[in-house]
C-alpha positions in Angstrom: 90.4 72.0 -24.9 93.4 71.3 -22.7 94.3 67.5 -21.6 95.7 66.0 -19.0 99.1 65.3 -20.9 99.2 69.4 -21.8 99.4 69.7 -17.9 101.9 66.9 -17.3 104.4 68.3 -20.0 104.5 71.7 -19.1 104.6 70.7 -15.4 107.5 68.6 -16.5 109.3 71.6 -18.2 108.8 74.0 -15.7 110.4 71.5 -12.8 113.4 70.6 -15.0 113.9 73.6 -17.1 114.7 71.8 -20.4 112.0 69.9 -23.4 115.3 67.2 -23.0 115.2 66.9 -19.2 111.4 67.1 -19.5 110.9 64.5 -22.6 113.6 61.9 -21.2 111.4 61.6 -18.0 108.3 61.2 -19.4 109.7 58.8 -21.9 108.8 60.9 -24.9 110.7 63.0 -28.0 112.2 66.4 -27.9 109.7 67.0 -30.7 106.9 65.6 -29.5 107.2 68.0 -25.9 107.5 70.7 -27.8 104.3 70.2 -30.2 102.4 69.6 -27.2 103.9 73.2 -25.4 102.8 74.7 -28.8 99.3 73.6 -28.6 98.8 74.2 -24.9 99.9 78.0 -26.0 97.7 78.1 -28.6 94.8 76.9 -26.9 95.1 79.2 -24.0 96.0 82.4 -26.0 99.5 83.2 -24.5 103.0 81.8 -24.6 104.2 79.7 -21.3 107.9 80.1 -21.7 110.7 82.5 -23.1 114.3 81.3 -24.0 116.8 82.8 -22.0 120.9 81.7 -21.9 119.8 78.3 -23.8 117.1 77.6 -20.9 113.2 77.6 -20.9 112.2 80.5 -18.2 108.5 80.3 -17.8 106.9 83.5 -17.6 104.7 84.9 -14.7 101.6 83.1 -15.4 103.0 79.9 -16.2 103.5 79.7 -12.3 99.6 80.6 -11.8 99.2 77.5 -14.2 101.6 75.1 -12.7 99.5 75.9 -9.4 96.8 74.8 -10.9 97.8 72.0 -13.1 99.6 70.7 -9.9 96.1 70.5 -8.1 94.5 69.0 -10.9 96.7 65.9 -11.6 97.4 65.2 -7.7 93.5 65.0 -7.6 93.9 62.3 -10.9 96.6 60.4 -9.5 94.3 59.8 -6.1 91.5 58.9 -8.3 93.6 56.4 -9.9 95.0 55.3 -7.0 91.9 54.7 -5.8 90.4 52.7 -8.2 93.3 50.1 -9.4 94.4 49.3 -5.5 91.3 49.9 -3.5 88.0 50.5 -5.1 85.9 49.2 -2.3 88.0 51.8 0.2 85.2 54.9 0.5 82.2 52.8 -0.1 79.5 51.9 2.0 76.7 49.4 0.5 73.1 50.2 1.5 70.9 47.4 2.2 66.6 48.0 3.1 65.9 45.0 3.4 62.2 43.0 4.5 61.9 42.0 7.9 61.9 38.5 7.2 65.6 38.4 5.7 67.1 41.0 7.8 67.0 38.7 11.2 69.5 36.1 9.4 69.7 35.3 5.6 70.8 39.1 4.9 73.5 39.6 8.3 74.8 36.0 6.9 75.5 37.6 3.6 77.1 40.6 5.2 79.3 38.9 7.2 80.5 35.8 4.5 81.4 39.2 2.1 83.1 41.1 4.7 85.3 38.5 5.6 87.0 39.1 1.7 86.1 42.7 1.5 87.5 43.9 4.8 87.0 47.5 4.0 83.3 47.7 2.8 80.7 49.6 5.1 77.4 48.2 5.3 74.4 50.1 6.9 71.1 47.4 6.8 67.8 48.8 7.7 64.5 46.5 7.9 61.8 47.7 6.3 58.2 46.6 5.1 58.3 46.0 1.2 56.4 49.3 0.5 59.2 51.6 2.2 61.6 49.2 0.9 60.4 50.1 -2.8 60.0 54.0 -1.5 64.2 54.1 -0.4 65.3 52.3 -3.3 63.0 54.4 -6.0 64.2 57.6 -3.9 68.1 56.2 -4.5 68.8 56.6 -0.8 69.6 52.3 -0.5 71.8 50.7 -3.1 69.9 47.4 -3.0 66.7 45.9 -1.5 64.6 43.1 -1.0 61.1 43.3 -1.2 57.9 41.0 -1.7 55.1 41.4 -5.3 57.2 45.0 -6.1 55.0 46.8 -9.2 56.7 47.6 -12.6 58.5 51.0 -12.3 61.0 53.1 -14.1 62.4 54.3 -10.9 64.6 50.4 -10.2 65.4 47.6 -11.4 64.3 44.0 -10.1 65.9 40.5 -10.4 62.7 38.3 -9.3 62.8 35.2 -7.2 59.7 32.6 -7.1 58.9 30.3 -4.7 56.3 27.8 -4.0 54.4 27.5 -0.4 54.3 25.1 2.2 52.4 23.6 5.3 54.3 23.5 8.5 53.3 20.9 10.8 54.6 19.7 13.6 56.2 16.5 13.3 53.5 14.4 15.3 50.7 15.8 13.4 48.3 13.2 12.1 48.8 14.4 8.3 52.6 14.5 9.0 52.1 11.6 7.0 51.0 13.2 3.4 53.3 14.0 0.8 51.3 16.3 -0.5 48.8 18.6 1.8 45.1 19.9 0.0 42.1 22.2 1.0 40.5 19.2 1.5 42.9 17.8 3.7 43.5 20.8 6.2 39.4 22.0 6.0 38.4 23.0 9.8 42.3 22.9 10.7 43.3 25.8 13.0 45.8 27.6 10.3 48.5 30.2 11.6 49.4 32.4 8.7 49.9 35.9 7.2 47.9 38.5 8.1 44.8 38.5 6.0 45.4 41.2 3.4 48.3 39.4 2.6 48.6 38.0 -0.4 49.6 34.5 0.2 46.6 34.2 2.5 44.1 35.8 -0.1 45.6 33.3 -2.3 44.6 29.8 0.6 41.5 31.7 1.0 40.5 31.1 -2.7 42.1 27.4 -3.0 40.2 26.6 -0.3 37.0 28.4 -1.3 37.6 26.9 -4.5 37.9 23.4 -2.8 34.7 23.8 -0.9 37.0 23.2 2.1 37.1 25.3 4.9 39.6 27.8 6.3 40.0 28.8 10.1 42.7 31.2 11.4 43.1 31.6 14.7 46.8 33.2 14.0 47.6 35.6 11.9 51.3 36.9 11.8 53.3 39.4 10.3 55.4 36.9 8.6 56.5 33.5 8.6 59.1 33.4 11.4 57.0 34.2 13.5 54.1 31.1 12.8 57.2 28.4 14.1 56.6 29.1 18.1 53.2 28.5 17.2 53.5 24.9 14.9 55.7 23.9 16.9 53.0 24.0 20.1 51.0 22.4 18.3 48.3 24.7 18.0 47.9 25.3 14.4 49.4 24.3 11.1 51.3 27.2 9.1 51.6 28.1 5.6 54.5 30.2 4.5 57.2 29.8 1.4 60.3 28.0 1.1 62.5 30.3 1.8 60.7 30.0 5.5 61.7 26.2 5.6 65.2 27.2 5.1 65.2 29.7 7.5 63.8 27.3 9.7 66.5 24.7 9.2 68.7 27.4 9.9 68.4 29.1 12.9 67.9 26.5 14.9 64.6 26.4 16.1 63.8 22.6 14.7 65.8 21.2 17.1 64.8 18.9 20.1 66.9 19.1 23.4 67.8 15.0 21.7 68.3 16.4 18.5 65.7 15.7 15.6 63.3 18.6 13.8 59.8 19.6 15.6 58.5 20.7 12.2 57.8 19.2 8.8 57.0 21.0 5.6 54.5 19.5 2.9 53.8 21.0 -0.2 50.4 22.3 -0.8 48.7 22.0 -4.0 47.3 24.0 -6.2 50.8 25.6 -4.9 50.8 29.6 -4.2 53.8 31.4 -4.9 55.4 34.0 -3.3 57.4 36.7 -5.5 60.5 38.4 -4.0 62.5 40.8 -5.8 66.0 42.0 -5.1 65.5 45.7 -6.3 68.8 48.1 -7.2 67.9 52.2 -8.3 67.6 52.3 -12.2 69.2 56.1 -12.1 72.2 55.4 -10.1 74.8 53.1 -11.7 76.0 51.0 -8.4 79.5 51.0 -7.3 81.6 48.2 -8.7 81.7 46.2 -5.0 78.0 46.9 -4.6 77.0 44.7 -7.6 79.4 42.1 -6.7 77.7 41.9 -3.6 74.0 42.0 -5.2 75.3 39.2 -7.2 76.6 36.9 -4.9 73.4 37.9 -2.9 71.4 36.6 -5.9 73.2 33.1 -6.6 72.6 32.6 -2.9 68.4 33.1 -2.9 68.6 31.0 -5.7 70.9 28.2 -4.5 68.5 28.0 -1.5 65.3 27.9 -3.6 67.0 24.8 -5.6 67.9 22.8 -2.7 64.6 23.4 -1.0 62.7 22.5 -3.8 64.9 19.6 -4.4 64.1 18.3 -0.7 60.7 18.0 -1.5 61.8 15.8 -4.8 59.1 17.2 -6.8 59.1 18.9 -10.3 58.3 22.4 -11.2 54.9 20.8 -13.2 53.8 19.6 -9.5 54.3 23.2 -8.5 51.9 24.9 -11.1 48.9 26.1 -9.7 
């Protein structure tokens, strides 16, 4: 089979008309050119050049393969230029992301990367976690975040867990508790999930479990959307802690004097919430998409650590 250095010699020879010419520019032997002219030949069935008054004439198809060869190692060199100086040039990084991280945490992301990686493309699409699972099993989204994804052979997952939270607002008469149970909250007005949820299935059994009861006058699509609500004072919330640190974030906790309208307190038996970050298992990712997947992943998980650590308790007082 012919190589890339057949092509590059013979190229060579033909531009300069001499093996010397030809082996002092590519750094090589006299005898080593004219091994590799031999096997080229022999490989393709036919001789390349003829000897005529002490120079190497190549013969009529020897131009057909110069054409060609020419082609084929201009289309190598751009591939190599590509990837030592600019690898991230030509690619664009897919995100579907749920709607919960797409409003902030993932635009953050986006941006913080961009500003070092100038030339990246992003397209970002929200999604519920069943059509995030769909585009990333389909290979149509490099990466993806997505709540309680099943086992599949179709992607890969790196898996996040997170404990839950009550959200009151800061006056609230158990503002006072470190740590919020069934008993404490039965007959409160509760905004939450929507009820086939599975963080709500799961206070539906602590407090059936408790004895206590539950009452939802609210139930949201996510846990964004339950602050408007704490914060009126109309209900307590339940969400995870990647909600509180939204919350701290985006600025909704503060008063026109400064100071947050909403405290978090654990609840026990503490419910998790499982998020995934979710790449294709078929399709190897380009080389500046799983940088950015990484640095996506230390973040989740530097957030769930400080979050947890604001609540100075242990993982044993997390365990349901």
């Amino acid at each position: 089979m012919l190589k890339l250095w057949h092509l590059t010699v013979i190229r060579e020879v033909i531009k300069t008309g001499s093996i010397s010419k030809a082996a002092s520019e590519l750094g090589r032997s006299q005898p080593a050119l004219s091994l590799v002219i031999s096997d080229a030949e022999r490989l393709i069935g036919y001789k390349l050049f003829e000897r005529a008054h002490g120079r190497l004439q190549p013969v009529p198809e020897a131009h057909f393969f110069l054409e060609r060869s020419e082609e084929i190692l201009e289309k190598m060199n751009d591939l190599e230029r590509f990837m030592q100086h600019d690898s991230s040039h030509f690619f664009q990084i897919r995100v579907a992301c749920m709607p919960v991280l797409s409003e902030f945490f993932m635009p953050q992301k986006i941006a913080a990367f961009s500003k070092h990686n100038s030339d990246v493309r992003f397209f970002m699409r929200a999604q519920t976690s069943s059509r995030v699972l769909e585009s990333i099993a389909s290979q149509q989204f490099d990466l993806g975040f997505a709540e309680q994804p099943q086992p599949s052979n179709l992607y890969t997952t790196r898996n996040f867990k997170m404990g839950s939270v009550i959200a009151l607002r800061a006056d609230h008469k158990l503002a006072s508790h470190r740590i919020l149970t069934a008993t404490d909250l039965s007959g409160e007005p509760f905004v939450t999930f929507l009820p086939h949820h599975h963080l709500t299935r799961g206070l539906q059994a602590a407090f059936d479990e408790a004895g206590a009861m539950l009452n939802i006058p609210f139930s949201l699509q996510n846990g964004v959307a339950q602050y408007a609500i704490v914060e009126s004072g109309q209900a307590v919330g339940f969400m995870s802690l990647l909600n509180v640190w939204l919350y701290q974030q985006i600025g909704n906790h503060q008063h026109d004097k400064g100071g947050s309208k909403i405290v978090f307190r654990p609840f026990v038996p503490m419910i998790h919430q499982n998020i995934s970050l979710i790449t294709p298992r078929h399709r190897t990712l380009s080389q500046i998409s799983q940088q950015f997947a990484n640095e996506v992943e230390v973040s989740i998980n530097d957030i769930l650590l400080s979050t947890k650590r604001d609540f100075q308790l242990e993982d044993s007082d997390f365990s349901n």
